[in-house]
N, C-alpha and C positions, 0 to 999 in steps of 0.2 A: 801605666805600668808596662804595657807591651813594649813603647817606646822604650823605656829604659832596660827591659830584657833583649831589647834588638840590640842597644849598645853595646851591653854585656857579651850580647853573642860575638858580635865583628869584634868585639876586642880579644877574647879566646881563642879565635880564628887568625887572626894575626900573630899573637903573642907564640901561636904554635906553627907560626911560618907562612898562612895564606895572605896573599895580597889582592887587594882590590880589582873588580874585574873592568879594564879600560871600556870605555863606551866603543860600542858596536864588535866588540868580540863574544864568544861566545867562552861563557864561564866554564870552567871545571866545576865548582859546587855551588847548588842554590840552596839558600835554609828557608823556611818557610816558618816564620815565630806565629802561632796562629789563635783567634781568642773566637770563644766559646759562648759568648753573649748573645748574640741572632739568631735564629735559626736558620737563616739562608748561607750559616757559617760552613758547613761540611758540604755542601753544594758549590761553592767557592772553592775551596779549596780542593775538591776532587775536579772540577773541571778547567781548571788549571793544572794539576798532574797533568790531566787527558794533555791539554795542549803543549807539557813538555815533553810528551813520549818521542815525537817525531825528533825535536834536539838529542835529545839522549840517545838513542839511535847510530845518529846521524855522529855524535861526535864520543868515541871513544873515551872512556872514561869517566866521565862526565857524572858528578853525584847527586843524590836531592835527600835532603834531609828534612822531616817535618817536627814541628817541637810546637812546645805552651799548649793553651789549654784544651785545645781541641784534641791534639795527641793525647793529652794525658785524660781524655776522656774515650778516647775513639779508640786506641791501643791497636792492637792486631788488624782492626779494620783495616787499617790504611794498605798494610801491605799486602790483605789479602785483596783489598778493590783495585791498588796500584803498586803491584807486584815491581814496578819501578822503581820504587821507593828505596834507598840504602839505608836509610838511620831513621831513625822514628825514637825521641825520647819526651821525658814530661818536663812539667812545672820542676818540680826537686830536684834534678839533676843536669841543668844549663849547663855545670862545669865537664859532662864525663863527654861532650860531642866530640869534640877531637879524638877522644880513643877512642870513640865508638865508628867516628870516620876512618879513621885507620884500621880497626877491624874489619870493618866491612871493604875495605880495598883488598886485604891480607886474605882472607877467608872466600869473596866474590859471594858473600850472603848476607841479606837487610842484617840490621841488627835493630833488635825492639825491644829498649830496656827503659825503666820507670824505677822510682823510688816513692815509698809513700809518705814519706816524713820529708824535710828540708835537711838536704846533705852541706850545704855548703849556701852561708846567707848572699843573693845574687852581687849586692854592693862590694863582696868581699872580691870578685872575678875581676879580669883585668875589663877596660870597657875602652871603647873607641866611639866618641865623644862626636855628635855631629856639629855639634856648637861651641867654639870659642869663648863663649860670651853667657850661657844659659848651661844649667844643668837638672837634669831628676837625683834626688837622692833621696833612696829608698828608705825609710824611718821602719816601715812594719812590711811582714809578708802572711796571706792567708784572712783570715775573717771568720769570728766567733758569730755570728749573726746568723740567721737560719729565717731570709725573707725565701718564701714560697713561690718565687719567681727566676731567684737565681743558681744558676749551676757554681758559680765560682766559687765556696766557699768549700764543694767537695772535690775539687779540681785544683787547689790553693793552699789546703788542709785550715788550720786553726791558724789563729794570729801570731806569730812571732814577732817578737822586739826586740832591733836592735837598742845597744844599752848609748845612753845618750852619749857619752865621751867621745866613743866610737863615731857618731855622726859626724857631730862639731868638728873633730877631727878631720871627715872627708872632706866636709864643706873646706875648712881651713884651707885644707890641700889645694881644691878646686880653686878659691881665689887669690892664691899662689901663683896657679895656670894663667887667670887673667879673667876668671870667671866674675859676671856682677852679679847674678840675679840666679835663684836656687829653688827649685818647686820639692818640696817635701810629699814624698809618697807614702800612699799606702791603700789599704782594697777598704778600709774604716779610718784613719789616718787620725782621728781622733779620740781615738780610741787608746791612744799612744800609752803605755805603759799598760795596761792589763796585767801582761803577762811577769812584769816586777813587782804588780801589787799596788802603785803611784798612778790613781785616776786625775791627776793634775800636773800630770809628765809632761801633757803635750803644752801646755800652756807655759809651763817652764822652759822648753824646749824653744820654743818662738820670741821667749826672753832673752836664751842665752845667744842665738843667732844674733839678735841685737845687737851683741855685742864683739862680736865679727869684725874688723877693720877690714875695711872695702868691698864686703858684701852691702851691696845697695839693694836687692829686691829681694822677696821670700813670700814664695807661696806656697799656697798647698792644699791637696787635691786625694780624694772626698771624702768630707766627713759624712758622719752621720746625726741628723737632726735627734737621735737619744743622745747622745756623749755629748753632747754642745753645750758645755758649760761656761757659765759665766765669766771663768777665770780666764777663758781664751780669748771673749770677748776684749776685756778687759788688757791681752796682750796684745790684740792687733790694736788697739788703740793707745798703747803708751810707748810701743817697739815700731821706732821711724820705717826702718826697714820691710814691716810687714806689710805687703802691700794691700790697698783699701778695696778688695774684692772677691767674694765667696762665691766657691760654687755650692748649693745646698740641695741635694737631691729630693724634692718633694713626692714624687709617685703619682698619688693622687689627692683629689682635696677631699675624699669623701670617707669620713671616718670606720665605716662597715668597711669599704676596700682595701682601707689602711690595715683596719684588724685579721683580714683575710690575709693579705702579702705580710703576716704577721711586723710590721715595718716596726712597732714599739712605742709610737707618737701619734698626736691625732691632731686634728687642723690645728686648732688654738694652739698646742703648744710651738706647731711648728709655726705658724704667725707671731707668736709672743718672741723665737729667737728673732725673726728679722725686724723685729719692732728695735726690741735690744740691739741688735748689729748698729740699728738708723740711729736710735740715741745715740751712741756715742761714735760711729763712724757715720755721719751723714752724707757722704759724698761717695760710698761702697759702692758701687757694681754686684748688683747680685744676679746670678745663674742656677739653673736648675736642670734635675731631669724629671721628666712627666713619660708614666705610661696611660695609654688609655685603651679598651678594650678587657680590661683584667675579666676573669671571668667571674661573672656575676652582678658585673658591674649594671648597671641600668640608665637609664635616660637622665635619673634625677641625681645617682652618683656622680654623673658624666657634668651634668650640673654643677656640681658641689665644687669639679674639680677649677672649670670657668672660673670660678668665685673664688677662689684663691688666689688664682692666675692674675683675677683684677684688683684684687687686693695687695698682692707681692709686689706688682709691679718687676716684672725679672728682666734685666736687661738684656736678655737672653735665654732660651730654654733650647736641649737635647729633647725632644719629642719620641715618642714611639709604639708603632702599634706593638701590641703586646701579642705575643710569638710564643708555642710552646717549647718549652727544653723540657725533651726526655730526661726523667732524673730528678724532674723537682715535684713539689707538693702538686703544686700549681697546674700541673700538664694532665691530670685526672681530674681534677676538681669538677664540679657540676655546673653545669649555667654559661657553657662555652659561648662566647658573643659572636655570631654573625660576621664572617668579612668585611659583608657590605656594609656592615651599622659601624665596625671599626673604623675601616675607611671613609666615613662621613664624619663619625667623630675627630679624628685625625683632622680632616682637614679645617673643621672650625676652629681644634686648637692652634693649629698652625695660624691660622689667620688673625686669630685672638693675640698670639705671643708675640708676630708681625704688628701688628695695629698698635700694641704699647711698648714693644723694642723702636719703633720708629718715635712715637713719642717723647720716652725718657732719653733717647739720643741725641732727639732736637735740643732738648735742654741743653746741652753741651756747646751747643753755636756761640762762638766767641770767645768762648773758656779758652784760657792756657793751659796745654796738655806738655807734662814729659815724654818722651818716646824713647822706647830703646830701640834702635834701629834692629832690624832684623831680616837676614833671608827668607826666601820665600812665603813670606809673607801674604805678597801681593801679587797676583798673576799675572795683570796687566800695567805692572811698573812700567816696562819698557816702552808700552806705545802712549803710555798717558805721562812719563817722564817722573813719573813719580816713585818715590821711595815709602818703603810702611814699616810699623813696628807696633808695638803696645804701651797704651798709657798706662800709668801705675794702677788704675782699676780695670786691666786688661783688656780693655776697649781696643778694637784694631782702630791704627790711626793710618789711613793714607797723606801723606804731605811733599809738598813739592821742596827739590833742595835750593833749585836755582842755582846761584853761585857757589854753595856752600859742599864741600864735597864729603859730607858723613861716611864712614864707615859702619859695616853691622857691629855690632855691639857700643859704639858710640852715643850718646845722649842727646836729643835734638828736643830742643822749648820751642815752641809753637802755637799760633790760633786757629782754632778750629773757626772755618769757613762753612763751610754744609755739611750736611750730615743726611744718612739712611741708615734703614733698618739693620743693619750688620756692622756700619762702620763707619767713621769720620773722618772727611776729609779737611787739610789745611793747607791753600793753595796760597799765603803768605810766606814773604820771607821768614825764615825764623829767628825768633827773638834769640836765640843764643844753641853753638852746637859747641857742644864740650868733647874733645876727644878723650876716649879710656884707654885703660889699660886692657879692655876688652876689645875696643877695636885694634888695638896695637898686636894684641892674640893674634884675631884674625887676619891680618894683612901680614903677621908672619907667616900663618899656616900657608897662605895664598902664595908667598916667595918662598917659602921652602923647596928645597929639591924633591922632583913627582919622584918616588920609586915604584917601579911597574905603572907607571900614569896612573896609581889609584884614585887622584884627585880626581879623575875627570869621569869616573866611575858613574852611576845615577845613586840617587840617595838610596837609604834602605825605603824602601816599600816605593819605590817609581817604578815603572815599567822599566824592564830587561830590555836587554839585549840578544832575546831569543828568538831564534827561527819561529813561523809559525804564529805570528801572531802578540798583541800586548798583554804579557803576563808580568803581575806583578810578582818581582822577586825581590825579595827581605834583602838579600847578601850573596850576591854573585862574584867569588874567590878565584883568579882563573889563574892559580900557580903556587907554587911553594916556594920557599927563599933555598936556595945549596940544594 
């Protein structure tokens, strides 16, 4: 979700005249789109202010703008801990930055404005797209849910839904662009109609995507193990395009914990959906997030949770010690767990989740995998010659091209050679590279004419080009058009 509020913001930012900041200059404006989930989230983010004060200083003019959810939780803080600050807005109002950057140049005072309701649905803004070939498109905004761990649902407000036409619509658009492959958002994403009354929206929705000409992939990111009905099931297994892989947010395996972080589900049910997924998609990928440390939790909850983990089998898990957020049920509760026991627990799961991600990956040795080629992917393409992308159960797949010269967004078929705990490698020729109209995208963008060298800019969220040290900056703008 952050990722695609970062686009929305670069494309606002543009659309109102700023352009990309060239590598190794120093920007005119940094945004900082920031999320409320950690606790070590406002510590971050205040000590990075610290380390732009000396740029800002230093270079006349120069703006910082902080947004999403930690703004719209922190509010006035920000400017009164880093009086540096020029704009400080929330979640609800991504569209009013531009005035409120102009304000604050016009006036030479922060400006700190928030909305508590959704002014304007984020999909609707203009958006500057980092991928050719891939997009987020937002379905819901907010979350009806009230687990006792998370801040976001009062930082997000209630669920919104966009009305389905509306969606299909963007997608349509998007593979217009050149786009193949579409991740469907949302903060409960299956939860999808609610707010029209249609508890079988979302599963209708993964229908009509189907039916798409030249949308080849579709996913989507995170449901919730209550709304996980059968109907949806049932649509990733008759809808080609959907691809065979879920993330399913588990928490924990232990029913008392589950009841506590009020989650709505209890082991069995949530073992019965991934039983379900396996029937009729057996070749799924499934991921998860696990927290452990909840408080209250104990030795034999902690237990409980293992035992799921060995039974899921998840190709993958988000782990995490569990952190308070001022603000939720959760952060007074009784029975606070130990550091030190979290981080012992912590690290068994991690080695648990290790030990059977390495497993169910070997399986995959010799399988033919689709890949969609993709940037950054892979760290060490360059010195290992290899290129990476995702299989259709989003498994990263590193593979060599040899003679074949793929493009990102391009389709490469291939045999998986070895494998580890995070990824598969294919150091075969491949059986077959199909060029798209996705890599045709990007190898225009790539010749297009640079205006302000914005291309050669760092992505959103790479380290800057700031004095003083690597600070990551969302969107470093360093100019106006006229």
């Amino acid at each position: 979700m952050n990722a695609h509020d970062s686009e929305r913001v670069a494309g606002l930012l543009e659309d109102a005249g700023y352009l990309r900041a060239p590598e190794g200059e120093t920007p005119d404006l940094i945004v900082f789109n920031t999320c409320a989930v950690r606790e070590n989230a406002a510590d971050r983010l205040y000590g990075n202010l610290g380390h732009l004060l000396p740029a800002k200083k230093a270079h006349q003019g120069m703006q910082i703008a902080v947004g999403g959810c930690l703004a719209q939780m922190e509010r006035q803080k920000i400017t009164e801990r880093a009086p540096w600050v020029d704009v400080v807005y929330g979640t609800h109002n991504i569209g009013a930055l531009p005035k409120l950057l102009e304000r604050a140049r016009d006036r030479q005072q922060a400006q700190v404005e928030f909305e508590e309701t959704l002014s304007t649905f984020p999909s609707l803004l203009p958006a500057r797209r980092e991928s050719p070939y891939s997009a987020w498109v937002s379905i819901s905004v907010g979350c009806n849910n009230t687990c006792t761990f998370c801040i976001v649902p009062s930082l997000r407000g209630r669920e919104r839904d966009r009305r389905p036409g509306d969606i299909l619509e963007e997608i349509g658009a998007l593979v217009g662009e050149g786009v193949l492959e579409v991740t469907l958002l949302g903060q409960n994403v299956n939860s999808y109609g609610a707010e029209f009354g249609d508890r079988l929206a979302f599963g209708k929705l993964l229908r009509a995507c189907g039916e798409i000409e030249g949308l080849e992939r579709v996913r989507f990111t995170s449901p919730h193990p209550r709304d996980f009905t059968d109907d949806v099931i049932e649509a990733m297994r008759d809808t080609p395009n959907v691809m065979p892989s879920l993330h399913m947010p588990l928490q924990s395996g232990s029913d008392k914990v589950l009841k506590a972080m009020r989650r709505a589900y209890r082991r069995d049910r949530y073992l019965s959906i991934l039983e379900n997924v396996r029937t009729h998609l057996p070749h799924a990928a499934i991921t998860t997030d696990i927290i452990v440390g909840f408080p209250g939790e104990t030795e034999n909850d902690f237990a409980g949770t293992l035992d799921v983990v060995r039974q899921a089998r998840f190709a993958s898990a988000f782990t995490f010690q569990y952190s308070i957020r001022e603000g939720t049920p959760a952060a007074t509760m009784p029975g606070q767990v130990p550091a030190d026991v979290v981080a012992d627990r912590y690290q068994r799961l991690v080695a648990l989740v290790e030990e059977i991600a390495t497993e169910e990956n070997a399986k995959q040795d010799g399988s033919v995998v689709e890949v969609l080629v993709a940037e950054g992917e892979g760290r060490k393409d360059a010195a290992t010659r290899r290129m990476s992308g995702r299989a259709r159960d989003n498994r990263l797949v590193h593979f060599a091209p040899h003679e074949t010269t793929p493009r990102p967004g391009d389709i490469v078929t291939t045999r998986v050679t070895s494998t580890a705990p995070h990824y598969l490698r294919a150091d075969d020729t491949a059986l077959e590279v199909r060029r798209t109209r996705a890599g045709d995208a990007w190898e225009a963008r790539k010749r297009a004419p640079v205006i302000g060298d914005t291309e050669q800019a760092p992505a959103p969220g790479a380290p800057g080009s700031v004095p003083g040290g690597s600070v990551p900056v969302l969107l470093g703008m360093p100019g106006r058009r006229g």
